[in-house]
TINUZA-859161 format. One record per atom (N, C-alpha, C): residue in three letters; z negated, y negated, x negated. Coordinates in steps of 0.05 Angstrom, whole numbers, padded with zeros to 5 digits, always signed. Atoms other than C-alpha are relative to their C-alpha. Last residue first. Example, Ala and Ser with C-alpha at 12.3 -4.5 7.8 and 13.67 -1.06 7.14 Angstrom:
SER+00001+00024+00016/SER-00143+00021-00273/SER-00014-00022+00015/ALA+00000+00024-00018/ALA-00156+00090-00246/ALA+00000-00024-00018/
end
This chain:
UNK-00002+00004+00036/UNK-00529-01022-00608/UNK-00002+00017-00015/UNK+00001-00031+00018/UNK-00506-00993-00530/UNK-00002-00023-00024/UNK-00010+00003+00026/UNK-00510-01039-00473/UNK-00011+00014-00020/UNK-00009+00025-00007/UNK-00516-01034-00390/UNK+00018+00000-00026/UNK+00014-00002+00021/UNK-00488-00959-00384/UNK-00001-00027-00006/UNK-00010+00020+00011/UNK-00467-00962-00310/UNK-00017+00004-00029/UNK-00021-00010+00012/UNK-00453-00892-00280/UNK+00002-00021-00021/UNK-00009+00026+00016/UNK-00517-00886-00237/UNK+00025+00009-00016/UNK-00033+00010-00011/UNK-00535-00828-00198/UNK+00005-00029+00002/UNK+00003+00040-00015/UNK-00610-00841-00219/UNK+00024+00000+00013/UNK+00018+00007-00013/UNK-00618-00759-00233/UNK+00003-00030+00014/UNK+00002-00028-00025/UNK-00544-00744-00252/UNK-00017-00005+00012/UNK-00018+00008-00023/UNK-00541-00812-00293/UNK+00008+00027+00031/UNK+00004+00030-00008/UNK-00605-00809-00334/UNK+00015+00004+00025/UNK+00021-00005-00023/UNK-00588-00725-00344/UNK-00014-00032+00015/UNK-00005-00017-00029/UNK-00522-00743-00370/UNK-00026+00001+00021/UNK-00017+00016-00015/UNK-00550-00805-00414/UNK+00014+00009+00023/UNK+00020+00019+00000/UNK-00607-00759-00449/UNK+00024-00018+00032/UNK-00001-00024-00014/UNK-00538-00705-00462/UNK-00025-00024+00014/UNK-00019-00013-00020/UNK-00501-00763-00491/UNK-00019+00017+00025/UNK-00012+00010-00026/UNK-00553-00799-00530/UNK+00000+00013+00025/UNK+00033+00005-00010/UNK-00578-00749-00581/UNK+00010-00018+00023/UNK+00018-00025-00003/UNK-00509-00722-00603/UNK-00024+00001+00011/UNK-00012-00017-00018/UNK-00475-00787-00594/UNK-00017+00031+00001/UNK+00008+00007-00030/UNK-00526-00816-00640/UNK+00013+00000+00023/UNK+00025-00007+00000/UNK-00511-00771-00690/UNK-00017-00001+00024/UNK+00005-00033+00003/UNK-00440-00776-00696/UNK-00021+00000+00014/UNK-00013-00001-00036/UNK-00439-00853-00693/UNK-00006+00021+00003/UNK-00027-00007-00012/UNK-00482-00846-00757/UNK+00012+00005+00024/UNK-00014-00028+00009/UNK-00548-00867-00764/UNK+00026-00007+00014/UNK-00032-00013-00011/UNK-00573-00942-00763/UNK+00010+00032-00011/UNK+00000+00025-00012/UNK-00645-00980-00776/UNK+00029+00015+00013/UNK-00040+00005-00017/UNK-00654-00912-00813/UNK-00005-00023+00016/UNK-00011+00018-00022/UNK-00720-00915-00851/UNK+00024-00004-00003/UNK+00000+00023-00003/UNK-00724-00874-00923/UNK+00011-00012+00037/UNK-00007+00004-00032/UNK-00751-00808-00936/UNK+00004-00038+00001/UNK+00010+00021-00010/UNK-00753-00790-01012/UNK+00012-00007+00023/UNK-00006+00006-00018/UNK-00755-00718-01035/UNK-00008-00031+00015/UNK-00029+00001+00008/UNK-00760-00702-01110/UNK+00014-00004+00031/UNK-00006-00023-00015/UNK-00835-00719-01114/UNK+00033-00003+00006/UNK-00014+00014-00026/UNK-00846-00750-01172/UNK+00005+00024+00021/UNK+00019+00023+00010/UNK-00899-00725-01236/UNK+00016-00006+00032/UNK+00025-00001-00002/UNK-00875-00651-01217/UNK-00017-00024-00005/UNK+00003-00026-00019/UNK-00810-00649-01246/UNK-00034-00003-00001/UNK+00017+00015-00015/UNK-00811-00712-01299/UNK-00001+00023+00028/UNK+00025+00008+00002/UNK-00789-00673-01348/UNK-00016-00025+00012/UNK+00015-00028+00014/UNK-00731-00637-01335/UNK-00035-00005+00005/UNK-00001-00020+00024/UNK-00690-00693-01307/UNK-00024+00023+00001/UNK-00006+00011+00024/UNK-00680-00723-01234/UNK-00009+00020-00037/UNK-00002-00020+00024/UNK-00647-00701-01179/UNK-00008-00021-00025/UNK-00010+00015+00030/UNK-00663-00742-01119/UNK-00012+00028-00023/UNK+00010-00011+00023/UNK-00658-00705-01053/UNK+00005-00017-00025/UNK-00023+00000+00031/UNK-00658-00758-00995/UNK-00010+00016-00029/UNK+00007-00013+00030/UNK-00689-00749-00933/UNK+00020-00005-00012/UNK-00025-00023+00016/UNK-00661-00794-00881/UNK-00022+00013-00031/UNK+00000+00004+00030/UNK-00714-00833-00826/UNK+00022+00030-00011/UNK-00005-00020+00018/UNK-00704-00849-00753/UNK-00001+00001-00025/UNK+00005+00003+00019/UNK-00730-00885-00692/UNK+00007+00026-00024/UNK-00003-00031+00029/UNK-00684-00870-00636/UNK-00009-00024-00020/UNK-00003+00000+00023/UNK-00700-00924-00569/UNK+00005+00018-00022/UNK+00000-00028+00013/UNK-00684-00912-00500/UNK+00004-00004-00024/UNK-00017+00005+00041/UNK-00692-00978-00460/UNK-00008+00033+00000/UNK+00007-00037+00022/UNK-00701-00955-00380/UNK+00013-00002-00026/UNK-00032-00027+00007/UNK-00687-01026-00350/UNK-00020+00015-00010/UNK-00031+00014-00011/UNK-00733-01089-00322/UNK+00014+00034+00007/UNK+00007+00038+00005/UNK-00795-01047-00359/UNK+00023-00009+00021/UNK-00004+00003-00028/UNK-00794-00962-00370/UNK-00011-00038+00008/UNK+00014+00025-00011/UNK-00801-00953-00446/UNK+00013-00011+00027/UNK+00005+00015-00034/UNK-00777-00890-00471/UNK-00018-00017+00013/UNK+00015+00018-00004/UNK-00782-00874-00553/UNK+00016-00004+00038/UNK-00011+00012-00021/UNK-00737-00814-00585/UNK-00030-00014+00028/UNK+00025+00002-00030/UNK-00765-00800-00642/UNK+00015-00013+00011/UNK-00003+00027-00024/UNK-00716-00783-00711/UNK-00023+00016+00028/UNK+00026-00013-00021/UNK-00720-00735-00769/UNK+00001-00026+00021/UNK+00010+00025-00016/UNK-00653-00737-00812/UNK-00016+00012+00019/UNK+00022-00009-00017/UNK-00635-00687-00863/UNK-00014-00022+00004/UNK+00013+00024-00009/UNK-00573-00708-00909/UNK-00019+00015+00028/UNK+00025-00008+00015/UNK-00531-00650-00943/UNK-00030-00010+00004/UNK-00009-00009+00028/UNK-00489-00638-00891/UNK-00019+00001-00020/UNK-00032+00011+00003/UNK-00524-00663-00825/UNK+00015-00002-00035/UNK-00015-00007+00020/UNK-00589-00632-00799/UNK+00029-00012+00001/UNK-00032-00018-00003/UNK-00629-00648-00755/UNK+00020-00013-00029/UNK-00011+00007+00035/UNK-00706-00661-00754/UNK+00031+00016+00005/UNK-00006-00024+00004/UNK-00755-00675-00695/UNK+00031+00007-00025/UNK-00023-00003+00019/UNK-00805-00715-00687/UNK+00016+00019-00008/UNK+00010-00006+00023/UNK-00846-00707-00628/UNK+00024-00004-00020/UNK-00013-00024+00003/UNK-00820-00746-00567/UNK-00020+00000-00023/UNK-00017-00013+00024/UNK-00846-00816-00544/UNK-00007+00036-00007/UNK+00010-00023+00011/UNK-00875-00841-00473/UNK+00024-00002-00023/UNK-00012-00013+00021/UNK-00872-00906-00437/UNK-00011+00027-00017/UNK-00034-00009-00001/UNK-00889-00936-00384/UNK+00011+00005-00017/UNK-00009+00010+00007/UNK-00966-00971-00400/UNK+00039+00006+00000/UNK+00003+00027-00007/UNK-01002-00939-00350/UNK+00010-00022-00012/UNK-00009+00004-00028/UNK-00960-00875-00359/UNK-00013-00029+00023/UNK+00022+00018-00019/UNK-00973-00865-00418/UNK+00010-00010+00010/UNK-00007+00012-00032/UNK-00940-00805-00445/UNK-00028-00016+00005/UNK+00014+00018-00004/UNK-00947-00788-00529/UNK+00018-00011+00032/UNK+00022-00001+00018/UNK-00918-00724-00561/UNK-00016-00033+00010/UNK+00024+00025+00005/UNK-00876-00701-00521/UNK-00026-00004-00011/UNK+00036-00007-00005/UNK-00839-00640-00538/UNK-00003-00028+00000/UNK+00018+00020+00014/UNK-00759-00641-00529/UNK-00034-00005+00008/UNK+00004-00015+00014/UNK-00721-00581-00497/UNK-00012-00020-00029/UNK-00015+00008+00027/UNK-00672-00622-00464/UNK-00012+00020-00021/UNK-00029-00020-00006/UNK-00702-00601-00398/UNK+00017+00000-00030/UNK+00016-00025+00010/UNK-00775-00636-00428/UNK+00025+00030+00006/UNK+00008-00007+00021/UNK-00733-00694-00438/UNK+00000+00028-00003/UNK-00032-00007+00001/UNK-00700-00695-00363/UNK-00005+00006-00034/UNK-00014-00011-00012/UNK-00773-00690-00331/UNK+00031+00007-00022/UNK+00019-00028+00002/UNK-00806-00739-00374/UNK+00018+00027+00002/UNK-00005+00008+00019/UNK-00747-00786-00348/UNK-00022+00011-00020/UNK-00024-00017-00007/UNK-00764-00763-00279/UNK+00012+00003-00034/UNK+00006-00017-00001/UNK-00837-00786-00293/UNK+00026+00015-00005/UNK+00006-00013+00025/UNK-00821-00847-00323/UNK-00006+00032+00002/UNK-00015+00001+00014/UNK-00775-00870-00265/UNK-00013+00020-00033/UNK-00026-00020-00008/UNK-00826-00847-00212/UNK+00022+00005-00029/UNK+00012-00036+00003/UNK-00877-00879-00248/UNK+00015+00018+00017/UNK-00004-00002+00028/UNK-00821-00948-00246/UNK-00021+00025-00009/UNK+00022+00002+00010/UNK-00814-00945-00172/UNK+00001+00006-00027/UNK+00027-00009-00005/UNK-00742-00936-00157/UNK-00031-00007-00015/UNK+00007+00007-00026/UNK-00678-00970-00169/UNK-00026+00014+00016/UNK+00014-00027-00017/UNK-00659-00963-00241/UNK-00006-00012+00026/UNK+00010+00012-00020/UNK-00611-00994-00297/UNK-00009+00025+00015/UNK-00009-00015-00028/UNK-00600-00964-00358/UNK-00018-00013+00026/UNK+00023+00011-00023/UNK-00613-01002-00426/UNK+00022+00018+00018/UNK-00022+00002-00027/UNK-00591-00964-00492/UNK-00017-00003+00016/UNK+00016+00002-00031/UNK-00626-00982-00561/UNK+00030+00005+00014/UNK-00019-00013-00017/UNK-00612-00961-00636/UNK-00012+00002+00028/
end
């Protein structure tokens, strides 16, 4: 799950401001390098009915400002009596795709502060 955004300033300007609009979001970084342009978030875990998804939000400053979401889904498996305690009853599996939902919720607010700071409006492309 990538979005490119175009930019017009120095690219440690761009990572910084983009730093900046995270740490307003109320997201912890957990890795800025700044000689290589890019920083990622700490993992962080949201909730959606019964399904508990932990996703990183990845910034790589290059051409465009990609904005990657790596994400994985807990999944409770119920299984009998007697295997309790041989398996663990929570298995995390790689998201390649969450729910439209989701990634509007992580996006959107990421994509306001992009286009308020860069006063931009163009989103290039969304997968």
């Amino acid at each position: 799950m990538v979005r490119y955004y175009d930019y017009h300033l120095p690219k440690d300007e761009v990572l910084n401001e983009c730093r900046e609009i995270l740490l307003s979001l109320d997201y912890d970084i957990d890795m800025y390098a700044p000689e290589s342009y890019a920083l990622t978030t700490k993992s962080i875990r949201i909730r959606r009915t019964l399904r508990k998804y932990d996703y990183v939000v990845y910034i790589q400053v290059s051409d465009k400002i990609e904005i990657h979401i790596a994400a994985k889904r807990s999944i409770f498996t119920r299984g009998s009596e007697t295997n309790v305690g041989k398996q663990d009853l929570i298995i995390q599996h790689n998201e390649d795709r969450i729910p439209l939902s989701l990634q509007r919720r992580i996006y959107n607010p990421i994509a306001r502060g992009i286009n308020k700071k860069f006063k931009i409006n163009n989103k290039i492309s969304f997968y």
